[in-house]
Backbone as JSON Lines, residues from 0, in Angstrom:
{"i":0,"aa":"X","n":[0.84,-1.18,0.0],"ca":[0.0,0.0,0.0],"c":[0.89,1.24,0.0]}
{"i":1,"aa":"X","n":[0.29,2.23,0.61],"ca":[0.83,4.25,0.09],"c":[0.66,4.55,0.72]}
{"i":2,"aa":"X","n":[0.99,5.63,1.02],"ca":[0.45,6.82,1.91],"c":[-0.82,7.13,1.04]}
{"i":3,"aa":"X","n":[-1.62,7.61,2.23],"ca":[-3.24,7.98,1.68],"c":[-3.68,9.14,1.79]}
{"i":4,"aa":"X","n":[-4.15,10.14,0.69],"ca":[-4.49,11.57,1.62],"c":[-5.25,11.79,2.56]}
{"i":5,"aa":"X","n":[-4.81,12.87,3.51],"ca":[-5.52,12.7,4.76],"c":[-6.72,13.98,4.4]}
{"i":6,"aa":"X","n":[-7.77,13.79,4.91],"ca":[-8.94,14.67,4.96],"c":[-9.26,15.82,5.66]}
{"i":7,"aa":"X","n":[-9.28,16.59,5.59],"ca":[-9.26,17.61,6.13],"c":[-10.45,18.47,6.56]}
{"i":8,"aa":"X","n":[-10.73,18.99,7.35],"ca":[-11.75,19.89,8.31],"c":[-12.86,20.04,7.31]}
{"i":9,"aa":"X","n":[-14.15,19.57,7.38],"ca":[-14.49,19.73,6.72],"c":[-15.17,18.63,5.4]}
{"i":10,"aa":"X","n":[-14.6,17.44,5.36],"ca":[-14.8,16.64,5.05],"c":[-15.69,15.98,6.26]}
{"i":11,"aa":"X","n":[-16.8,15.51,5.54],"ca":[-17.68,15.11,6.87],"c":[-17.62,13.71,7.33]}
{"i":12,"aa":"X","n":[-16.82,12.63,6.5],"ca":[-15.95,11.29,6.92],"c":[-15.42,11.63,8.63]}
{"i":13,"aa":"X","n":[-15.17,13.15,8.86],"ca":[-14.02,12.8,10.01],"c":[-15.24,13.51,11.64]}
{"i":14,"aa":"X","n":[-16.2,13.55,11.15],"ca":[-17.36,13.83,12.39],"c":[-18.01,12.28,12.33]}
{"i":15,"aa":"X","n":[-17.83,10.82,11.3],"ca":[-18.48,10.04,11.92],"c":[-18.27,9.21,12.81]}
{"i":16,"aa":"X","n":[-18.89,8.46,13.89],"ca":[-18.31,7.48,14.54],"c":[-17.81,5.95,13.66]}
{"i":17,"aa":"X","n":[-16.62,6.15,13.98],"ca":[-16.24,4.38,13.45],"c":[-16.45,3.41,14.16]}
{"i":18,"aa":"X","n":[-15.95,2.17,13.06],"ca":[-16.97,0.74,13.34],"c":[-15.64,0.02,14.02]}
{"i":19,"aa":"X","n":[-16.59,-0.9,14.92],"ca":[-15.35,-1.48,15.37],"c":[-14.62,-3.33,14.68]}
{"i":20,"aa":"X","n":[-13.58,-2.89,15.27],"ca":[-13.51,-3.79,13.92],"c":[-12.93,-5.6,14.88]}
{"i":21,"aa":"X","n":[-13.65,-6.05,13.83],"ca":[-14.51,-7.91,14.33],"c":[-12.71,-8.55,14.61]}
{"i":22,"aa":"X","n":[-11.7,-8.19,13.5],"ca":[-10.8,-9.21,13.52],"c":[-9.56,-8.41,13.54]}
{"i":23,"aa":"X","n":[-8.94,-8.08,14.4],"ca":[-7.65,-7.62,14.34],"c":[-6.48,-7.96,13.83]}
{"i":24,"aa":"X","n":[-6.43,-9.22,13.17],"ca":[-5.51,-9.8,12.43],"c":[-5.94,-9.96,10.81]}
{"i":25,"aa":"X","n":[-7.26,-9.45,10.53],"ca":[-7.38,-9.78,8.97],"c":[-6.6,-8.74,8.02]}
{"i":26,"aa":"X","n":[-6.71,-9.49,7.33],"ca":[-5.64,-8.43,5.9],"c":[-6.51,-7.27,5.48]}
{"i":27,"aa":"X","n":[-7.1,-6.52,5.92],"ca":[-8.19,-5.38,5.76],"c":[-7.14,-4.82,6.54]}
{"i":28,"aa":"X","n":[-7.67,-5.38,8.11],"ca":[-7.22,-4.22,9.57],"c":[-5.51,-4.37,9.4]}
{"i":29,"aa":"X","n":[-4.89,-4.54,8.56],"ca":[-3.3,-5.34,8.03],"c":[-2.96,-3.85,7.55]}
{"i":30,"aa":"X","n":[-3.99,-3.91,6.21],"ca":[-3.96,-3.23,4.96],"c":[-3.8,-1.57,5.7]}
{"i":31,"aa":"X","n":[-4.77,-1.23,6.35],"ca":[-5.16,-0.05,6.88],"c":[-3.77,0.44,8.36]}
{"i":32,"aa":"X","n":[-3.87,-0.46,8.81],"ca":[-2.34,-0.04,9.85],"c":[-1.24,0.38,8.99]}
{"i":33,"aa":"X","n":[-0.73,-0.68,7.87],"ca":[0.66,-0.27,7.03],"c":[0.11,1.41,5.98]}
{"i":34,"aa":"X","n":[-1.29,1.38,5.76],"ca":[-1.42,2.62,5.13],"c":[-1.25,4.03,6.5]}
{"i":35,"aa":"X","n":[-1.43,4.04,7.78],"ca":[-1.76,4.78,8.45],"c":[-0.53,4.97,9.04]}
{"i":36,"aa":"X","n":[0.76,4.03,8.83],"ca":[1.84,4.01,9.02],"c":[3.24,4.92,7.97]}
{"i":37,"aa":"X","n":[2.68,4.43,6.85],"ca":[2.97,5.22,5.78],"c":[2.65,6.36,5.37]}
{"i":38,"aa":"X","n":[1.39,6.72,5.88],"ca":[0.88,8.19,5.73],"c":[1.41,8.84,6.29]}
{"i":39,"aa":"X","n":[1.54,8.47,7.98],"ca":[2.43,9.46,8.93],"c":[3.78,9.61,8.3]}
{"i":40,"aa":"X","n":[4.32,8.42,8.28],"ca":[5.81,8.8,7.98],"c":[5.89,9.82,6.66]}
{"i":41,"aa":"X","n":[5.24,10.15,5.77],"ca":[4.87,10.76,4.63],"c":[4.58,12.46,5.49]}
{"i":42,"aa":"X","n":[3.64,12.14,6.44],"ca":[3.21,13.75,6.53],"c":[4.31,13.83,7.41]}
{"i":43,"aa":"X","n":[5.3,13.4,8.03],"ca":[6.39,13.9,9.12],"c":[7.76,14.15,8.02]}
{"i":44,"aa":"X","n":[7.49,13.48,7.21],"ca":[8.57,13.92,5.88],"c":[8.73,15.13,5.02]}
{"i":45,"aa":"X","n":[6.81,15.98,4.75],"ca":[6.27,16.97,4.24],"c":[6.67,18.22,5.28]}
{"i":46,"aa":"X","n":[6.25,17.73,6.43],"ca":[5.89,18.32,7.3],"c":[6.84,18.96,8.59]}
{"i":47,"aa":"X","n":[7.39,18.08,9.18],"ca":[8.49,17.84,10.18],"c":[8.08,17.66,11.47]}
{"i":48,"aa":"X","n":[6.39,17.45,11.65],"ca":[5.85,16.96,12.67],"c":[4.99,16.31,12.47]}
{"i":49,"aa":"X","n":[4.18,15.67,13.7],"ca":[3.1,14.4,13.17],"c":[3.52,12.94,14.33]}
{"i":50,"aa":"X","n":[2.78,13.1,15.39],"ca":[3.0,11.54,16.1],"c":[2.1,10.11,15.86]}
{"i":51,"aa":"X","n":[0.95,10.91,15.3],"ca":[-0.45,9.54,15.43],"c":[-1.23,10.1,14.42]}
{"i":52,"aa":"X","n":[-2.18,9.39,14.15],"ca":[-3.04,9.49,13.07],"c":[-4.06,8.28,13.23]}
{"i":53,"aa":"X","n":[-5.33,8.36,12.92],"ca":[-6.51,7.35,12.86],"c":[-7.04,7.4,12.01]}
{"i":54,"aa":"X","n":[-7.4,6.37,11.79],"ca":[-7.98,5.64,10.38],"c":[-9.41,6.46,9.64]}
{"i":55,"aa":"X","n":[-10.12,7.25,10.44],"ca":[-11.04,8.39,9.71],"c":[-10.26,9.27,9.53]}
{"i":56,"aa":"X","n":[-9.19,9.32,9.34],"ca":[-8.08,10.44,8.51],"c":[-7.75,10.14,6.89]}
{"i":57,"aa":"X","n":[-7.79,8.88,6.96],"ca":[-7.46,8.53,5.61],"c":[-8.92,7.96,4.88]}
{"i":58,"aa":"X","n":[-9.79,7.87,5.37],"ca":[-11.19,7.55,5.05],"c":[-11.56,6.55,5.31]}
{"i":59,"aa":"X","n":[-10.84,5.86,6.28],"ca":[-11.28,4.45,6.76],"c":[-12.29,4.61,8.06]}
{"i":60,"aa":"X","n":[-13.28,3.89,8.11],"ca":[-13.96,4.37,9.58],"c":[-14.11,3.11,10.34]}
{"i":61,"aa":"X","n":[-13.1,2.69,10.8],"ca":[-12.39,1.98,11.91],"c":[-11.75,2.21,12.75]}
{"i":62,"aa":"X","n":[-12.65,1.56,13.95],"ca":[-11.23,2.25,14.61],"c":[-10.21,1.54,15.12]}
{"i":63,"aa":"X","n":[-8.86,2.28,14.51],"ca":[-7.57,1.78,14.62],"c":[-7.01,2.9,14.47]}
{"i":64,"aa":"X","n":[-5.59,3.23,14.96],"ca":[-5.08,4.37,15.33],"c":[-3.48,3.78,15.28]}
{"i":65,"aa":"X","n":[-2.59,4.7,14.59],"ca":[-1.17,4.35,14.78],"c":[-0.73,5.67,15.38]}
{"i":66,"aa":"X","n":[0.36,5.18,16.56],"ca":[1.18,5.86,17.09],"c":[2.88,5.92,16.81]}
{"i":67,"aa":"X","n":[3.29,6.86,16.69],"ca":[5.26,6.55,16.5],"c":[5.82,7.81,17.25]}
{"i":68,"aa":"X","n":[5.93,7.87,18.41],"ca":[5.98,8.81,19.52],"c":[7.99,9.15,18.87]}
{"i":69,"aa":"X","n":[7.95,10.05,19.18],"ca":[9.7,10.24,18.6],"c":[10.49,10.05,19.62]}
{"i":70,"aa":"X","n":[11.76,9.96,19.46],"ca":[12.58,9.41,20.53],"c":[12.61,7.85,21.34]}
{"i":71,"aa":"X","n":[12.3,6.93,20.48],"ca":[11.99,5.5,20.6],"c":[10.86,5.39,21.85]}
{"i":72,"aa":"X","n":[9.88,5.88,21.91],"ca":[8.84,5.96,22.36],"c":[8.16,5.18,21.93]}
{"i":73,"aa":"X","n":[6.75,5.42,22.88],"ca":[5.54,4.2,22.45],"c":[5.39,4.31,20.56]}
{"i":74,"aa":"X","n":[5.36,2.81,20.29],"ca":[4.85,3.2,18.14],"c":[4.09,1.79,18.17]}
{"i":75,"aa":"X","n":[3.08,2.16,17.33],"ca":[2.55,1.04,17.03],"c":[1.12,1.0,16.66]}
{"i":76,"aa":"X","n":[0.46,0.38,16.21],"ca":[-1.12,0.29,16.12],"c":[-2.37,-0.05,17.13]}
{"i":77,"aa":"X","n":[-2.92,0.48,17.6],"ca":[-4.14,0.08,18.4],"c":[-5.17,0.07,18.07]}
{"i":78,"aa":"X","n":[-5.62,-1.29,17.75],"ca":[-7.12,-1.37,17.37],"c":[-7.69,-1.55,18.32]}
{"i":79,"aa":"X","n":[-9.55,-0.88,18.41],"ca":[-9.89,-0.81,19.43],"c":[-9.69,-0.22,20.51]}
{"i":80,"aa":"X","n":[-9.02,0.69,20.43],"ca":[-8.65,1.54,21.78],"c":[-9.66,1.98,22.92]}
{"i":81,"aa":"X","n":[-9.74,1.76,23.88],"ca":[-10.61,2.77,24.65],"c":[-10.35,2.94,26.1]}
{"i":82,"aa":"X","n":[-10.43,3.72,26.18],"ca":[-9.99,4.81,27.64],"c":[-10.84,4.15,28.92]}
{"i":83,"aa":"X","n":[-9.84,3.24,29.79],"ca":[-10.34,2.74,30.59],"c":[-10.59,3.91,32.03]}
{"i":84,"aa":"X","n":[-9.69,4.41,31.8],"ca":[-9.14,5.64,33.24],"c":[-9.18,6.7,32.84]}
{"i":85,"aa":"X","n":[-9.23,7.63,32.98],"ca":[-8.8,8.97,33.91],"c":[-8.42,9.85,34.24]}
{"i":86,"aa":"X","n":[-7.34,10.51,34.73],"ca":[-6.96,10.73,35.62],"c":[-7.52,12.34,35.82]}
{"i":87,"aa":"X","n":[-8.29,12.65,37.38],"ca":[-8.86,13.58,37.63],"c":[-8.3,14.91,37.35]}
{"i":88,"aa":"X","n":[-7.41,14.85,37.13],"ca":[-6.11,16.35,36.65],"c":[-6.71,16.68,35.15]}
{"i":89,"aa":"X","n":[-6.33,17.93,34.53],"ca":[-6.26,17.94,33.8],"c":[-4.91,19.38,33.16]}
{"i":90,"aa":"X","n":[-4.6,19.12,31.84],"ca":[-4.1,19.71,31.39],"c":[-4.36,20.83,30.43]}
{"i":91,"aa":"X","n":[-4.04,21.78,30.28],"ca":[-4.51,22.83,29.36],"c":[-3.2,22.5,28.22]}
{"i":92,"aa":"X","n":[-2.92,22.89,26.92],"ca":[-2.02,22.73,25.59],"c":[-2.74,23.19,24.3]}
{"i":93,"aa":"X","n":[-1.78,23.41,23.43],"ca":[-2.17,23.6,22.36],"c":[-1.5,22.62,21.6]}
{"i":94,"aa":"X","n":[-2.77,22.13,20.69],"ca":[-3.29,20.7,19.77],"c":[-3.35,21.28,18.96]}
{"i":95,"aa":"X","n":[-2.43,20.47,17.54],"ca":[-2.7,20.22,16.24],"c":[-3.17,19.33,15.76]}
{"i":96,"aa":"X","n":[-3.17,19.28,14.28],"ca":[-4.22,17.77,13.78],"c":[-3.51,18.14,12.35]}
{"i":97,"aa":"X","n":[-3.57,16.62,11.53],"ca":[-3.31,16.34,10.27],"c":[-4.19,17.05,9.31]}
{"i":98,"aa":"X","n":[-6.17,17.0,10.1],"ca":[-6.97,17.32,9.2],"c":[-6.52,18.67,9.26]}
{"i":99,"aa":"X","n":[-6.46,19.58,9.56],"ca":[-6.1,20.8,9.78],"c":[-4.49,21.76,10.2]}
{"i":100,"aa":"X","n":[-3.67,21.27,9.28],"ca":[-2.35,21.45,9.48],"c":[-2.07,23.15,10.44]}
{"i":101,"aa":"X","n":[-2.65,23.61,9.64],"ca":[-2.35,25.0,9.99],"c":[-3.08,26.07,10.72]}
{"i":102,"aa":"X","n":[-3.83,25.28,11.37],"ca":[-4.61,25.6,12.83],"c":[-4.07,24.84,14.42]}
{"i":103,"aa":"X","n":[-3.93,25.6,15.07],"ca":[-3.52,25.25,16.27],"c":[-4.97,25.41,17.63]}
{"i":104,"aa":"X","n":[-5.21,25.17,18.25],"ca":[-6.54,24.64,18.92],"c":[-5.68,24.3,20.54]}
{"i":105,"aa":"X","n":[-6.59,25.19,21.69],"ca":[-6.15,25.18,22.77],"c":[-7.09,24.16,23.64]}
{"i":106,"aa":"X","n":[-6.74,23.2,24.28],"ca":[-7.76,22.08,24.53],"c":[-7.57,22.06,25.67]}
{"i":107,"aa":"X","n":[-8.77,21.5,26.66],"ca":[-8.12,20.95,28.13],"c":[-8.06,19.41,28.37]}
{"i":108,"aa":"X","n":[-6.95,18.52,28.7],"ca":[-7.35,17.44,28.38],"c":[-6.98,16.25,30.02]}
{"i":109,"aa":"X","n":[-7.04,15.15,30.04],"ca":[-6.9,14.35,31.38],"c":[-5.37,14.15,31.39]}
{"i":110,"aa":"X","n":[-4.4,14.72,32.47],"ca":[-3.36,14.6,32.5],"c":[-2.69,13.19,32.14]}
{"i":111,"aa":"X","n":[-3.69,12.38,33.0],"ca":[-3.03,10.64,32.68],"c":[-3.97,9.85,32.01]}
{"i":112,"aa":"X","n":[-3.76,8.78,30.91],"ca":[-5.21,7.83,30.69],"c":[-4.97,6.49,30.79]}
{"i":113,"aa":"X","n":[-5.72,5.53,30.89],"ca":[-5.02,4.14,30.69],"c":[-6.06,3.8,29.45]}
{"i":114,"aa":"X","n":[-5.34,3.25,28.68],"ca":[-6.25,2.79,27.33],"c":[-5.63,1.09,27.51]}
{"i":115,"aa":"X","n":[-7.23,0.68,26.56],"ca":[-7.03,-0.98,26.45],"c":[-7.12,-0.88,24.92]}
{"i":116,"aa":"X","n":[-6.42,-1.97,24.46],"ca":[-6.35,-1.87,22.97],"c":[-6.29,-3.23,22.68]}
{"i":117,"aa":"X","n":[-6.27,-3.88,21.07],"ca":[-5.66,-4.65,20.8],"c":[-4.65,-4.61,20.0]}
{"i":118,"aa":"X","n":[-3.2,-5.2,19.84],"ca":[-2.14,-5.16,18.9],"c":[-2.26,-5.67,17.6]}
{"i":119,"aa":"X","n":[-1.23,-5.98,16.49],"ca":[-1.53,-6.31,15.51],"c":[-1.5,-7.59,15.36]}
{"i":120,"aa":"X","n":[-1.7,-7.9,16.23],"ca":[-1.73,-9.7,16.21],"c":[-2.82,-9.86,17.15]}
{"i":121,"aa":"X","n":[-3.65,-9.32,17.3],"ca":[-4.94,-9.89,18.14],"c":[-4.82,-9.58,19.81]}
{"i":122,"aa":"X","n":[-3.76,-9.34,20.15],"ca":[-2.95,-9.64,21.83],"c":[-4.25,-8.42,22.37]}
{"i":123,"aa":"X","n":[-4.9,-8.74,23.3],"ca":[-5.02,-7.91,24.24],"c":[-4.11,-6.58,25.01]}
{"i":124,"aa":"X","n":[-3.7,-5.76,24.96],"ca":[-2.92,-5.03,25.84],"c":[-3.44,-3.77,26.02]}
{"i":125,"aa":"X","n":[-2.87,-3.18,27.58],"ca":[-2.9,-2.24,28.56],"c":[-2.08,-1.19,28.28]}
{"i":126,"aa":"X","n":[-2.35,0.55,28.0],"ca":[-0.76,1.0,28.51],"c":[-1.73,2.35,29.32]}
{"i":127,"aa":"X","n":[-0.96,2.48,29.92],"ca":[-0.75,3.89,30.94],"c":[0.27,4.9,30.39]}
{"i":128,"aa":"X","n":[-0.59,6.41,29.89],"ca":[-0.15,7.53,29.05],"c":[0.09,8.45,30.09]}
{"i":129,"aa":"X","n":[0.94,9.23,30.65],"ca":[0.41,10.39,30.73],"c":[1.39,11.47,29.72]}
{"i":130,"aa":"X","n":[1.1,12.74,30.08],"ca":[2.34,13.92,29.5],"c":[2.08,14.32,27.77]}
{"i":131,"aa":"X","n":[2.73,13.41,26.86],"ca":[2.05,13.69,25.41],"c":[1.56,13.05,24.96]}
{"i":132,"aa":"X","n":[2.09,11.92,25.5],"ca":[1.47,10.08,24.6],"c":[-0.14,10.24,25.14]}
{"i":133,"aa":"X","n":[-0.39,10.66,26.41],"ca":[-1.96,10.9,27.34],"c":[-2.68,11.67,26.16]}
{"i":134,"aa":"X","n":[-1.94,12.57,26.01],"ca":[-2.74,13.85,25.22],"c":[-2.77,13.13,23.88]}
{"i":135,"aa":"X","n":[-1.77,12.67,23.16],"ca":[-1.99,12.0,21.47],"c":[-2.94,10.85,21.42]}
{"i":136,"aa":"X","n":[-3.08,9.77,22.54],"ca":[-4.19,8.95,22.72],"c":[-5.45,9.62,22.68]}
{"i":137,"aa":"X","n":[-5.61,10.36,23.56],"ca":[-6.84,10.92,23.73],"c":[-7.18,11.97,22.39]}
{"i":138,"aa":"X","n":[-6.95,12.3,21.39],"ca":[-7.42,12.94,20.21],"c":[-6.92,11.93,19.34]}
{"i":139,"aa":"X","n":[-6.41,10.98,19.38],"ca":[-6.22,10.17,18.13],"c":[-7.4,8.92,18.37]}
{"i":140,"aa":"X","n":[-8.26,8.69,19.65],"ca":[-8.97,7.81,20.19],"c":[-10.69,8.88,19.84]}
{"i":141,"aa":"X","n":[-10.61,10.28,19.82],"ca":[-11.62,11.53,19.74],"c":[-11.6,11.05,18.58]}
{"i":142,"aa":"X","n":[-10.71,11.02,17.58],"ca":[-11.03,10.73,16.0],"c":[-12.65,9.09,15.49]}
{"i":143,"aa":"X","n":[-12.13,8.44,16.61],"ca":[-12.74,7.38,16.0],"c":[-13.93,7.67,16.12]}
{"i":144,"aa":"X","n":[-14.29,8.48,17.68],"ca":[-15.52,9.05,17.53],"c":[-16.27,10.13,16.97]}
{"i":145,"aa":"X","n":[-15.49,10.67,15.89],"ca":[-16.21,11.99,15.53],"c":[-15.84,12.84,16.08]}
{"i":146,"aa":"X","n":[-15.11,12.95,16.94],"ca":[-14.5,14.41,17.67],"c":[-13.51,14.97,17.05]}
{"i":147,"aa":"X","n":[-13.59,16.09,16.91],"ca":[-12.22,16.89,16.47],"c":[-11.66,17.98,17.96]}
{"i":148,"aa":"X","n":[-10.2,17.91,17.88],"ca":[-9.52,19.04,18.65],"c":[-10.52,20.18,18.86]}
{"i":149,"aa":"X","n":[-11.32,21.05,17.49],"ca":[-11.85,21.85,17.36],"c":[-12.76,21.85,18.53]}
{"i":150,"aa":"X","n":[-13.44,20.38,18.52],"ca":[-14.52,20.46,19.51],"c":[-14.13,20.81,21.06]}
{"i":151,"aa":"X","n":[-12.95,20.83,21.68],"ca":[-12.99,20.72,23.13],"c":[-12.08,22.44,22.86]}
{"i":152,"aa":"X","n":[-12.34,23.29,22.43],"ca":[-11.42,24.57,22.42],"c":[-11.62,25.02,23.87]}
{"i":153,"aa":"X","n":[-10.88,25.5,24.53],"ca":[-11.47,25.55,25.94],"c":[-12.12,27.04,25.81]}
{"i":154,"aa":"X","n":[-11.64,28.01,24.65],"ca":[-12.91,29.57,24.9],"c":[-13.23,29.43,23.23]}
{"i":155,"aa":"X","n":[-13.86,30.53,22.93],"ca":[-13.56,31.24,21.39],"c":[-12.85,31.52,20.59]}
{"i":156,"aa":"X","n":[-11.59,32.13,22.08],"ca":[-10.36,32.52,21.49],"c":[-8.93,32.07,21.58]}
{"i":157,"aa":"X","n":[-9.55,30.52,21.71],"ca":[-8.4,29.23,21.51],"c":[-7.88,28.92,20.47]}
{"i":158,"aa":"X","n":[-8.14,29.76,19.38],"ca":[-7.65,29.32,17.78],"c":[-6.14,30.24,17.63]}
{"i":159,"aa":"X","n":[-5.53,29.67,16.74],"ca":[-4.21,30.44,16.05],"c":[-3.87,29.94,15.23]}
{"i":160,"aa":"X","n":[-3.42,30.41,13.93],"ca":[-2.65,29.92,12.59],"c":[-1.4,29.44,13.5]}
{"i":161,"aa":"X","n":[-1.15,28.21,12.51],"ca":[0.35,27.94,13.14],"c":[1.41,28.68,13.04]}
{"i":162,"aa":"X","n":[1.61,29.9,12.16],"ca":[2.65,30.42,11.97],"c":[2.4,31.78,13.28]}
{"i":163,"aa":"X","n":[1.54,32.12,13.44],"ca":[1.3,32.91,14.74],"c":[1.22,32.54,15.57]}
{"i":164,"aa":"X","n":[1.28,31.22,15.98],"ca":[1.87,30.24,16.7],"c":[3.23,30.63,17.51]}
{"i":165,"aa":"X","n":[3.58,29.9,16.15],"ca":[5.08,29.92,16.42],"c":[5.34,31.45,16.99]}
{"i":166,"aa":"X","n":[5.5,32.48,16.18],"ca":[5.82,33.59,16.04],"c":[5.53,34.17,18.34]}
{"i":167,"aa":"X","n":[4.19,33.84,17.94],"ca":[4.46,33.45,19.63],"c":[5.03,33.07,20.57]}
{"i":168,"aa":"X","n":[5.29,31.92,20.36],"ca":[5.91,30.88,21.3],"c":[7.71,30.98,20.74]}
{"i":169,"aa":"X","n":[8.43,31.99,20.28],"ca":[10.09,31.38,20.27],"c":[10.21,32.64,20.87]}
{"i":170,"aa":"X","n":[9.49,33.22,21.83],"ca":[9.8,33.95,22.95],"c":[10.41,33.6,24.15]}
């Protein structure tokens, strides 16, 4: 497979809820991890950022979600993900997204989460996020349901072009 174009704000593929998917080892849910794998590495190549991405990005509405955290960090595919925990804290940040490269979005989100998933071989597994991997689970897990970053802005005036962004922040 390719890298796949990713969809962007606006495309109404990325407000639906995805399906969950029956077999974690079939050559479909195969097909769709190595494309969601390849896409990232594609938009971090274009781009020079990009940790995760889910499968209503590329028009798949499953949910499965790849992660490749930088610095030999958590990487990998989670099908089925879902947020078992928590944690009563929360964090305030500013969130980007693939669908929307060049919008930045101020969110409040759960400092720590524990997600259950399955791997690409069917395995059951556990992990405990907190810090960025917390925060990239939790909007790459918002995707399967129809949520966008957009949706949790914490005011009105949580938006910024990324380049006023930046222009901001190398203060």
């Amino acid at each position: 497979m390719a890298a796949r174009e990713i969809r962007q704000l606006g495309n109404q593929v990325l407000w639906k809820k995805s399906e969950t998917v029956c077999d974690a080892v079939s050559s479909e849910t195969a097909s769709i991890i190595r494309d969601l794998d390849e896409t990232l590495a594609e938009f971090r190549r274009v781009h020079g950022f990009g940790r995760g991405i889910a499968a209503p990005q590329i028009g798949a509405l499953k949910r499965i979600i790849f992660v490749r955290m930088p610095d030999g960090g958590f990487c990998g595919p989670l099908v089925n993900p879902e947020i078992v925990w928590r944690d009563e804290r929360s964090i305030e940040l500013w969130d980007a997204c693939f669908s929307f490269p060049d919008l930045m979005v101020k969110v409040s989100r759960a400092a720590a989460v524990e997600v259950r998933y399955m791997d690409e071989k069917g395995r059951s597994r556990v992990i405990k996020a907190d810090g960025d991997l917390s925060e990239l689970l939790q909007h790459e897990i918002d995707h399967l349901d129809g949520v966008l970053a957009i949706d949790h802005a914490v005011s009105r005036h949580a938006f910024a072009t990324r380049v006023e962004w930046q222009r901001q922040n190398r203060r």
